[in-house]
NUTINU-111916 format. One record per residue (C-alpha): residue in one letter; x, y, z. Coordinates in steps of 0.2 Angstrom, whole numbers. Layout:
<atoms>
[A,[X,Y,Z]]
...
</atoms>
This chain:
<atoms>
[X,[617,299,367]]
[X,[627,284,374]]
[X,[637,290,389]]
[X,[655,288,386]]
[X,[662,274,395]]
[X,[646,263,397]]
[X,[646,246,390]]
[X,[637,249,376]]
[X,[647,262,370]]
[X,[664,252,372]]
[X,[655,236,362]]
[X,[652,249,348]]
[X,[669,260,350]]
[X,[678,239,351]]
[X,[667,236,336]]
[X,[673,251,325]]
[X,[692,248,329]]
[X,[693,231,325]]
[X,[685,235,310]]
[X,[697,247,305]]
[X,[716,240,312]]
[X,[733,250,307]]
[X,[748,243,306]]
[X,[763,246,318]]
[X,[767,267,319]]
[X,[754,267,306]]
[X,[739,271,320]]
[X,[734,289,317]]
[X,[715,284,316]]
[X,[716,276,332]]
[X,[726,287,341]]
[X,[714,303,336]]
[X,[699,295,343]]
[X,[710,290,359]]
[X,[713,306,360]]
[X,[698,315,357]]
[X,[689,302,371]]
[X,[703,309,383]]
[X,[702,326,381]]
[X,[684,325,382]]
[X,[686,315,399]]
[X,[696,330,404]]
[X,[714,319,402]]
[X,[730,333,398]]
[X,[733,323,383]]
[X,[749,324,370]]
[X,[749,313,354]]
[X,[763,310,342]]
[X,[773,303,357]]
[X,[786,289,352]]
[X,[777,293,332]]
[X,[759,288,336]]
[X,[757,285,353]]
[X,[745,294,363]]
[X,[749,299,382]]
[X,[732,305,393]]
[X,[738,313,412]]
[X,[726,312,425]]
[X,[731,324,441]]
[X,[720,321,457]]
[X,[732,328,470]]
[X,[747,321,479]]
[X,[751,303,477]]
[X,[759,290,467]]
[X,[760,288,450]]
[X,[751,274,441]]
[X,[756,270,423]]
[X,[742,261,413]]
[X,[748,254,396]]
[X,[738,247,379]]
[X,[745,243,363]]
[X,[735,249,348]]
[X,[743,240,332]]
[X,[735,226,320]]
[X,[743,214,311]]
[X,[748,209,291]]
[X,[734,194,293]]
[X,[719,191,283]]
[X,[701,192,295]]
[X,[693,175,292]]
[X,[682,177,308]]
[X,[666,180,298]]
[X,[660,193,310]]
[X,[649,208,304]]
[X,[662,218,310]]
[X,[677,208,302]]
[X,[689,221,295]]
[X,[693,223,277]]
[X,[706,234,279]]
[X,[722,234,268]]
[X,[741,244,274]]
[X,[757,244,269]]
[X,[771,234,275]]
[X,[788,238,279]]
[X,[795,233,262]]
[X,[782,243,253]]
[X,[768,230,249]]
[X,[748,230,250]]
[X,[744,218,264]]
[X,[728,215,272]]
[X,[726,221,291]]
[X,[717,215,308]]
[X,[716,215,324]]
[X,[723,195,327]]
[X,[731,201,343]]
[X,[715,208,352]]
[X,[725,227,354]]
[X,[707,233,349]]
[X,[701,226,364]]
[X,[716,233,374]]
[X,[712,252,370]]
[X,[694,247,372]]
[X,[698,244,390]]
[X,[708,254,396]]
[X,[698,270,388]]
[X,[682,263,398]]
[X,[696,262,413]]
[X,[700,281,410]]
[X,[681,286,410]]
[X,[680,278,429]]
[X,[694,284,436]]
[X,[687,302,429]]
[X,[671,299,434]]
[X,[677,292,452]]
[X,[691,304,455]]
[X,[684,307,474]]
[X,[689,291,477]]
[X,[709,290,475]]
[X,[724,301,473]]
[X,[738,305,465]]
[X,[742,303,445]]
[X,[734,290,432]]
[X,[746,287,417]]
[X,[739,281,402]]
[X,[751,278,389]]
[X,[743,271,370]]
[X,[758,261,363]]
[X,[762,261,345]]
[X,[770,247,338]]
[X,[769,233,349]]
[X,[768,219,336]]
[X,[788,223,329]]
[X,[795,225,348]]
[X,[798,247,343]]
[X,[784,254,350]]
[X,[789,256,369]]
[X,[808,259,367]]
[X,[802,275,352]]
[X,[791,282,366]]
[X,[804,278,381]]
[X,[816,287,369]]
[X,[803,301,367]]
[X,[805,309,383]]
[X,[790,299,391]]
[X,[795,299,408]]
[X,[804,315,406]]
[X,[789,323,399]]
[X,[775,316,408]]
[X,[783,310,426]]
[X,[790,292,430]]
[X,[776,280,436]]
[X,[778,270,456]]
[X,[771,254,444]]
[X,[769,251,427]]
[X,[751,239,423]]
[X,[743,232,408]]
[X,[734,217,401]]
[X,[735,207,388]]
[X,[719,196,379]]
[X,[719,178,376]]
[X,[708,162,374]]
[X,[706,159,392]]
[X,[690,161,398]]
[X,[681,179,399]]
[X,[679,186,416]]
[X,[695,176,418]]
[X,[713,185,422]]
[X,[729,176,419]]
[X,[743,180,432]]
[X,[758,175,433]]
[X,[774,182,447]]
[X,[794,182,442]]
[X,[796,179,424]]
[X,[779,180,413]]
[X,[781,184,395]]
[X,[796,178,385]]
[X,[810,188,378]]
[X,[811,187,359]]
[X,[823,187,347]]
[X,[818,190,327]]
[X,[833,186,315]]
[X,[834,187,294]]
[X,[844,173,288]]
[X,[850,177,270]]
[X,[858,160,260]]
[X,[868,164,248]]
[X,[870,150,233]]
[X,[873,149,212]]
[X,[861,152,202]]
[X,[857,141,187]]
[X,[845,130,175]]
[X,[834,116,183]]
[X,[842,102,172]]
[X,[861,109,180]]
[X,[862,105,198]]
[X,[878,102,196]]
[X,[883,120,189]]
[X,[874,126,204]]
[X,[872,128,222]]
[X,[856,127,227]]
[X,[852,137,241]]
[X,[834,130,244]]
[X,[843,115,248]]
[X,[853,123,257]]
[X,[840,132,267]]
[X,[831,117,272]]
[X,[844,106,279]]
[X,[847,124,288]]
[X,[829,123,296]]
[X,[830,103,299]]
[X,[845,106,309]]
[X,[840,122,318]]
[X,[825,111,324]]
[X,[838,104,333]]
[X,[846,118,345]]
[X,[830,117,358]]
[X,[828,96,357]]
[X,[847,92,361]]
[X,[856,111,366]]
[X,[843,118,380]]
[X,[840,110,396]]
[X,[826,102,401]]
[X,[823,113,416]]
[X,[824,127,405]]
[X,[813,135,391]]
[X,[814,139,372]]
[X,[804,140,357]]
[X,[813,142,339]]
[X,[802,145,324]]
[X,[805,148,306]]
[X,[791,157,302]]
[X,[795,162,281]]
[X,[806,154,269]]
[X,[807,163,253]]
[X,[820,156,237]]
[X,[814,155,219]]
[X,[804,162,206]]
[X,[800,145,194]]
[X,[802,124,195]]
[X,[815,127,183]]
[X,[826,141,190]]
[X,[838,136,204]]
[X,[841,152,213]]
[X,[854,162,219]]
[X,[848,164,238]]
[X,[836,161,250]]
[X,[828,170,267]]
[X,[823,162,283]]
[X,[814,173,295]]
[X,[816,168,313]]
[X,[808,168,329]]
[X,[816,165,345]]
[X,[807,166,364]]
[X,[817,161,379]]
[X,[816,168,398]]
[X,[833,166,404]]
[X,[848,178,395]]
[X,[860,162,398]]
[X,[849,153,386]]
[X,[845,166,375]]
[X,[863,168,373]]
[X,[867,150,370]]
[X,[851,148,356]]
[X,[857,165,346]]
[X,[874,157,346]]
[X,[868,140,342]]
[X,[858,149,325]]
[X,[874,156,319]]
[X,[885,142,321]]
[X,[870,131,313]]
[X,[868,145,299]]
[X,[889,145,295]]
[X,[889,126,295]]
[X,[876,120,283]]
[X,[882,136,272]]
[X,[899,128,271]]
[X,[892,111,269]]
[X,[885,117,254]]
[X,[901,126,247]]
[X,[892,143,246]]
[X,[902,153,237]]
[X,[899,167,252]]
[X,[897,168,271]]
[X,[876,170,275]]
[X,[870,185,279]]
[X,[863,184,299]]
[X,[852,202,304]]
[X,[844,203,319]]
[X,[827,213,316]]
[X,[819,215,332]]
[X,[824,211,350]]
[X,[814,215,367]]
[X,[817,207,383]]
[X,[806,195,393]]
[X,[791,202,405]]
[X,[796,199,423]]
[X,[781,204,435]]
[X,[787,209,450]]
[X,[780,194,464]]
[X,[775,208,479]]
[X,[765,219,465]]
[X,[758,204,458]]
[X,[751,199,475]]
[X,[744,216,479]]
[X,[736,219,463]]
[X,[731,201,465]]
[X,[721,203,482]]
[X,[713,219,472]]
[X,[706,207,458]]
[X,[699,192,471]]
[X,[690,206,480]]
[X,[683,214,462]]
[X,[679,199,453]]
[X,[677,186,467]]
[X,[685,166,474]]
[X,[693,157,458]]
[X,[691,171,444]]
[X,[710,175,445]]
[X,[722,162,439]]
[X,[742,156,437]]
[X,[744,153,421]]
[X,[762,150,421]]
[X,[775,157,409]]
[X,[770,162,393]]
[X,[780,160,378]]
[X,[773,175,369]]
[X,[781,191,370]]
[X,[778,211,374]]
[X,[787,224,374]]
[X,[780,231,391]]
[X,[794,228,402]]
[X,[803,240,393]]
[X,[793,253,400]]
[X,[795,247,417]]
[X,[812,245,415]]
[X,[815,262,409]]
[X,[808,267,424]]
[X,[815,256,438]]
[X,[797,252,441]]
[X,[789,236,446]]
[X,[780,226,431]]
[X,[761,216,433]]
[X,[755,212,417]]
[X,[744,200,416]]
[X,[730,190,404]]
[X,[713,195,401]]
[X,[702,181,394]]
[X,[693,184,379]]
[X,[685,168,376]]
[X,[667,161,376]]
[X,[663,157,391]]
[X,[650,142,385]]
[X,[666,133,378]]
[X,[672,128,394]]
[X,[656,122,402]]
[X,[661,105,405]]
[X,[680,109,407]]
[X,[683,103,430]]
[X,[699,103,429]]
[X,[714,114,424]]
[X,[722,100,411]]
[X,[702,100,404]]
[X,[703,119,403]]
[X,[719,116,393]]
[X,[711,107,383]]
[X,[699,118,377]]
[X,[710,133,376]]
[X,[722,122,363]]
[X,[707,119,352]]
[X,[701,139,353]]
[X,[710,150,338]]
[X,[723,158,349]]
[X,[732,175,346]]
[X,[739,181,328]]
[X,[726,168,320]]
[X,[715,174,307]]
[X,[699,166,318]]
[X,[706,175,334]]
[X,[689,184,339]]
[X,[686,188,357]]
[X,[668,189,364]]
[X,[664,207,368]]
[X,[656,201,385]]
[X,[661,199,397]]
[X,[679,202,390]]
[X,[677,222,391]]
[X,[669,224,407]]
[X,[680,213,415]]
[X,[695,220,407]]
[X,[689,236,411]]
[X,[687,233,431]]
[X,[703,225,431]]
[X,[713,240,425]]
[X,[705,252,439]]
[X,[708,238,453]]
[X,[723,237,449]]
[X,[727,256,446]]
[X,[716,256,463]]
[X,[728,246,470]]
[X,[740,260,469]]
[X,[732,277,470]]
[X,[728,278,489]]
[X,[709,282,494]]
[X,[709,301,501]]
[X,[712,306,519]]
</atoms>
């Protein structure tokens, strides 16, 4: 039998997740095998926290309290990895509809870690104190899953945390961390952009208003709220991910949808972009003589990651001594998002989250420099694409010894 905990049992547990990924609050297979591994490692373990989250509570005497966090939810995307693992699982959305499923994000590698974290720090309990948190996170990928299991009672049910940790895979190299002090991961903004127009026959226009047209002189001119309405010291992405209007060539139709995405780190900018949206969205709909006022809904919302600079440092020293000279590095701000920080927020706790590398190593062989590294990292599939597929070493084992250094890092040795 394979001893729980030991690499080759976490490449086969990784295996068998990603092969069988779960949309957001959907994760009931997921979180059953979390919880069955920590109650076997002698975890108190409660599921159903937040809807599927899983919480394992490691006591070991007095001490601090150290909160270790992964996310467990896949994504609508279709795998095109061509692994032998490769899911070919199908869900359903939100609105109902069959969609294919996978891992795009790397959360299967995230659980993967942090239940090979929970097997050391059982295993090597003689060697700190105090209490290890592990929270398994629902719904990560629609910004819910932290705030439902903040709203659950977590910190009035299991104890509030000194320090709140996690990590986050991404085509840097593996054996590589990402860390980054102040303000890390993007806040992020999703909006639903109903147009409203007239309805009519293709050889008609002028009985009509056409709200395709309509909807992209809306996305031209949004393009335009980061270019010319945000500083250049400061930081913003827009996207409009989905555009959906129509049924035929012949049919001019009645409305049409934007969905978009907004990431910015600074709540003055946030603030200007959102505004700039609405008063783009109202303009072009009046240019058009719609005969009502669009329909603006935001969808999801979750504020940016700030890792706390004298955590980061400490946790930091903890990996240099673990990994060795050069195998932690500053990647900057990141302009993806996470829901973390609502957990350390909840908890007037300091934040370090930081990225694990997850790509071939091989790839950068000839990359001596950091803009050469670049390079390389903007030709690798990155996260959400249906190529994204980590390396299972030495992304696991490295992801693995980070989350006990860092948890390390805050439970104190014995006296």
């Amino acid at each position: 039998m394979t001893a729980a905990g030991s690499a080759t049992d976490l490449a086969s547990l990784y295996r068998d997740l990603h092969a069988h990924p779960e949309l957001a609050f959907q994760e009931r297979r997921t979180a059953r095998i979390v919880a069955d591994r920590l109650r076997a490692l002698g975890y108190e373990t409660a599921t159903e926290v937040g809807g599927t989250g899983v919480v394992g509570v490691l006591r070991n005497g007095d001490g601090p309290t150290a909160l270790l966090r992964a996310d467990m939810d896949g994504l609508p995307v279709r795998e095109r990895t061509g692994l032998p693992y490769a899911s070919t699982a199908l869900g359903t959305d939100g609105g109902g509809d069959t969609v294919p499923v996978m891992h795009a994000c790397g959360h299967d590698v995230h659980v993967t870690c942090l239940l090979g974290a929970a097997a050391e720090l059982a295993a090597h309990r003689h060697t700190w104190r105090g209490t290890a948190l592990l929270v398994f996170q629902p719904a990560e990928e629609t910004g819910q899953g932290a705030r439902a299991m903040v709203d659950d009672g977590l910190y009035d049910r299991f104890g509030r945390p000194a320090v709140v940790l996690g990590q986050h895979v991404a085509p840097l190299p593996a054996g590589v961390l990402g860390l980054h002090p102040g303000a890390a991961f993007a806040a992020s903004d999703s909006l639903s952009v109903v147009l409203h127009g007239q309805g009519g026959h293709g050889s008609r226009p002028e009985t009509t208003v056409d709200p395709v047209l309509m909807a992209a002189a809306t996305v031209m001119r949004l393009q335009g709220i980061v270019s010319r309405e945000v500083a250049g010291s400061s930081t913003a992405v827009l996207t409009v991910g989905a555009l959906h209007a129509g049924t035929r060539g012949n049919i001019i139709a009645d409305r049409a949808e934007l969905l978009l995405s907004v990431r910015t780190f600074e709540p003055s900018v946030r603030e200007r972009v959102l505004a700039a949206v609405e008063r783009v969205v109202r303009a072009e709909a009046a240019a058009s003589a719609a005969p009502r006022d669009p329909d603006i809904t935001l969808t999801e919302s979750f504020p940016s990651v700030f890792n706390d600079p004298g955590a980061c440092s400490l946790v930091e020293r903890a990996f240099t001594t673990a990994l060795g000279p050069g195998r932690v590095v500053d990647p900057g701000p990141v302009t993806g998002s996470e829901d973390v920080g609502v957990l350390a927020t909840a908890a007037d706790a300091p934040c370090v989250y930081w990225l694990l590398g997850g790509a071939d190593p091989h790839a950068f062989a000839h990359a001596t420099d950091p803009e050469a590294v670049q390079h390389v990292v903007a030709g690798l599939p990155s996260n959400h694409s249906p190529h994204f597929a980590p390396v299972v070493e030495p992304t696991l084992a490295t992801g693995v010894t980070a989350l006990v250094r860092a948890a390390r890092a805050w439970l104190p040795a014995p006296a």
